[in-house]
C-alpha positions in Angstrom: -161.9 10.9 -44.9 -160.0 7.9 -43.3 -161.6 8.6 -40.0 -165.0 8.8 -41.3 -164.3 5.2 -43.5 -163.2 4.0 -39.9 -166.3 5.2 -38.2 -168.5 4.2 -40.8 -167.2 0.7 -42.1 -169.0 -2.8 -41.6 -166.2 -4.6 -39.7 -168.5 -7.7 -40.0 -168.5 -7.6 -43.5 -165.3 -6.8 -44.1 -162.0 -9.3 -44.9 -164.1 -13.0 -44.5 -162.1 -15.6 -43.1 -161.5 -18.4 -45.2 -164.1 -21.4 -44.5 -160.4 -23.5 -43.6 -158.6 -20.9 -41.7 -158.1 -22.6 -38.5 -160.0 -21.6 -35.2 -156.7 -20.3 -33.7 -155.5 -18.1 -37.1 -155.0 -14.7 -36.6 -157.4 -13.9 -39.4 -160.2 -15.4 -37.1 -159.0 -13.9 -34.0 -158.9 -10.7 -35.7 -162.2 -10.9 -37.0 -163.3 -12.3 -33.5 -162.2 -9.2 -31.9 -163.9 -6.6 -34.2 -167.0 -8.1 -34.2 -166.9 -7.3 -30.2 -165.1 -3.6 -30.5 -168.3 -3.2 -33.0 -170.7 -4.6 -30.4 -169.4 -2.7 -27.9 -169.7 0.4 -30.0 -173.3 -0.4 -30.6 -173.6 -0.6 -26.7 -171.6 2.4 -25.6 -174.2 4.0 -28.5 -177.0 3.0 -27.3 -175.7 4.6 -23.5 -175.0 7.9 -24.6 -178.3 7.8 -26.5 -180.1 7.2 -23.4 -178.3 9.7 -21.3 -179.1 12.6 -24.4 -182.3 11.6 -23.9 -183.1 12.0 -20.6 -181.2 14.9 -20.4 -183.0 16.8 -23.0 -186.1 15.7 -20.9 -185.0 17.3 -17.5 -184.3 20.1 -19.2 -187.6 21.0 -19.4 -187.8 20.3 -15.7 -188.1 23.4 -12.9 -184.4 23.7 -11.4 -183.0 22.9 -14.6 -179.7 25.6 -15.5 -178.1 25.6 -18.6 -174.6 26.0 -18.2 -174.0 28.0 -21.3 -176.2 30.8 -23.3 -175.9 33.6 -20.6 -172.4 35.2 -20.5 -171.8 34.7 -17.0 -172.6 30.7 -17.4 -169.8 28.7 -16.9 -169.6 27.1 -20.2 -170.2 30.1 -22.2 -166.5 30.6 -22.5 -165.7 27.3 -24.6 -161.6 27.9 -24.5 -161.1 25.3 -22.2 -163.4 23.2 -23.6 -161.7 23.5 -27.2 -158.0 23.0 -25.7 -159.1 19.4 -24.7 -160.9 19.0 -28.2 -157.6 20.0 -29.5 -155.8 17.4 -27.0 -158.2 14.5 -28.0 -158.4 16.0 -32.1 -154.6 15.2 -31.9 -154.7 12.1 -30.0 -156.9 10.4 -32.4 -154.6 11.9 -35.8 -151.8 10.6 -34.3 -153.3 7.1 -33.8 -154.2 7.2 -37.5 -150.6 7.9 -37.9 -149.5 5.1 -36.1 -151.9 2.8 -37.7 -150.5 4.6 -41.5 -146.8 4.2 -40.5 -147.4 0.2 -40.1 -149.0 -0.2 -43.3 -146.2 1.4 -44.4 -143.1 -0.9 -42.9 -142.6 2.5 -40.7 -142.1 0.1 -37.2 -139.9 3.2 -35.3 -142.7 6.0 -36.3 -145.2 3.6 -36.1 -144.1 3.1 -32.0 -143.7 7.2 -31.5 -147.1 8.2 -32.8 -148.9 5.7 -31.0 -147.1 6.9 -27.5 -147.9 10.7 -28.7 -151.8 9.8 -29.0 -151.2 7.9 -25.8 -149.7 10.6 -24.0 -152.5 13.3 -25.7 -155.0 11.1 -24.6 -153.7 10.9 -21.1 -153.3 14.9 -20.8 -157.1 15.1 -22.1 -158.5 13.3 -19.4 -156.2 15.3 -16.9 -157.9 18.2 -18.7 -160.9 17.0 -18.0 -160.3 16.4 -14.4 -159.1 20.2 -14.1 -162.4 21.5 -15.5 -164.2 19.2 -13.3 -162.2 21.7 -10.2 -163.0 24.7 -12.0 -166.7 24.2 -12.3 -166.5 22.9 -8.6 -164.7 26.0 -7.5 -167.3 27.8 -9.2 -170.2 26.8 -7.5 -171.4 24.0 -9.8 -170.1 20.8 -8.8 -172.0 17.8 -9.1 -175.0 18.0 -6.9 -175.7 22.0 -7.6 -178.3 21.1 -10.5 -178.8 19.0 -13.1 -177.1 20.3 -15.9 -174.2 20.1 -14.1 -174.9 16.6 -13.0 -175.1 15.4 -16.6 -172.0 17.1 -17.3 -170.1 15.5 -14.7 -171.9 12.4 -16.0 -171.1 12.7 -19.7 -168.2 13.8 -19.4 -167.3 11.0 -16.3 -168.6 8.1 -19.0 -166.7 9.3 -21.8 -162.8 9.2 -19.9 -163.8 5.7 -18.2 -164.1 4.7 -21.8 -161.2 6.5 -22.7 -159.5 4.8 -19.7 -160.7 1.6 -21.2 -158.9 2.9 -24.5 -155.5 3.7 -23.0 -155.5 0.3 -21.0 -155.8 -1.9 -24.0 -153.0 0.0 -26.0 -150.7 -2.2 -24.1 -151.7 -5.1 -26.8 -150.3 -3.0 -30.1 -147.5 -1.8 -28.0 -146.3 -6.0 -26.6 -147.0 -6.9 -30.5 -144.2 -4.0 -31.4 -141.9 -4.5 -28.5 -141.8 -8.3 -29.4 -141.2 -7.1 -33.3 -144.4 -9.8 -33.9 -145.8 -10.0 -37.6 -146.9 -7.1 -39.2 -150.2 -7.8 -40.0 -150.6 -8.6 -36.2 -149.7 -4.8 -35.3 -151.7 -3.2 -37.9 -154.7 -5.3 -37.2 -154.1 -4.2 -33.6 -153.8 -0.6 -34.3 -157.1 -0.7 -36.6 -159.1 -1.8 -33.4 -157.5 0.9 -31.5 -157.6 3.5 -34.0 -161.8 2.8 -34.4 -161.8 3.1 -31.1 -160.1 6.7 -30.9 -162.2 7.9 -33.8 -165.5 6.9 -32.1 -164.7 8.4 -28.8 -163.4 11.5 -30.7 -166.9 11.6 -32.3 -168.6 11.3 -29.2 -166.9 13.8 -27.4 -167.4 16.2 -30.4 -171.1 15.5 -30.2 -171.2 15.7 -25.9 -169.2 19.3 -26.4 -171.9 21.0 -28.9 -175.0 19.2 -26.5 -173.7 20.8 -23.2 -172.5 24.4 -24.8 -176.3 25.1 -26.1 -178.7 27.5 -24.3 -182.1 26.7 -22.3 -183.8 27.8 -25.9 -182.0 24.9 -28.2 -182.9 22.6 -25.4 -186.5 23.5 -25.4 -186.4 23.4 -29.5 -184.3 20.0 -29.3 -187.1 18.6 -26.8 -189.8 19.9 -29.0 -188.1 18.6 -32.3 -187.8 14.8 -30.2 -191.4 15.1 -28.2 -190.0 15.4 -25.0 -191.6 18.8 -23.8 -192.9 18.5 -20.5 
């Protein structure tokens, strides 16, 4: 339930600054800063959108092999594919517990579970990278058709934003290291932890597009009026 208040909440609405709050308060500089995480949601959005779009389109295409639905496909054996769910589910639970601890005057678990959704997050996109071989060694590597193109796409989109992610934890983690005000680390965290929530939900959303057969893709292309 937290991680659907934090996916669904309107940030913008949320906590007004007072009309005197100076331009320089943290209140304002919060709310400066979620009004952008929420922009750039709404653009990152719009992206994926795009790309499900088209893809669904060239799947109607001559050429076009899904790479599940057949037993011998490569992604019709999802146990890799689950292991980095599991690395990413984690990742964004302990965020949430990072963000819970510091609303709760917990600084020292606070600090751990933040560097365990770090660390999860960095093993998911070394997970990634090792699928990435595997489907290479395999004989579908980038250029071998499309579906695999818009894997290596998705898949490339979502960890650059998930690079993005583990870049900016470097703020929460200087507001903890310098033992800063409270509410400046758990407003920090919040960011963060919408952040790992969304990409968790679009990963969750990428996983069940590329695991379906040729037939959902005709259906889903049907359904959207994109049959060839």
């Amino acid at each position: 339930m937290k991680l659907w208040h934090a996916l669904t909440e309107k940030s913008w609405l949320e906590e007004s600054v007072p009309a005197n709050a100076p331009f320089d308060s943290p209140q304002r500089e919060f709310q400066s800063r979620r009004i952008a995480l929420t922009l750039f949601l709404a653009i990152a959005t719009v992206l994926f959108s795009l790309f499900a779009v088209t893809f669904l389109t060239h799947s109607q295409y001559p050429g076009f092999e899904a790479l599940a639905g057949d037993a011998w496909r490569p992604l019709s054996n999802t146990t890799r594919l689950w292991v980095n769910t599991g690395l990413l589910v984690f990742s964004s639970v302990l965020m949430q517990v990072s963000l819970n601890a510091a609303r709760a005057s917990q600084p020292g678990l606070s600090l751990a579970a933040l560097l365990g959704a770090g660390f999860l997050a960095l093993q998911f996109l070394i997970a990634q990278v090792w699928l990435w071989q595997i489907l290479s060694d395999m004989g579908y590597g980038v250029r071998s058709n499309p579906a695999s193109s818009y894997f290596f796409l998705f898949t490339g989109v979502h960890g650059i934003h998930l690079l993005i992610g583990l870049g900016v934890l470097y703020r929460p983690l200087r507001h903890m290291w310098r033992a800063e005000a409270a509410r400046t680390i758990i407003d920090s965290l919040r960011l963060c932890a919408l952040y790992w929530h969304y990409l968790l939900a679009v990963w969750v959303l990428l996983f069940w597009l590329l695991t379906r057969s040729a037939d959902t893709y005709r259906a889903l292309a049907i359904l959207c009026g994109l049959e060839a």
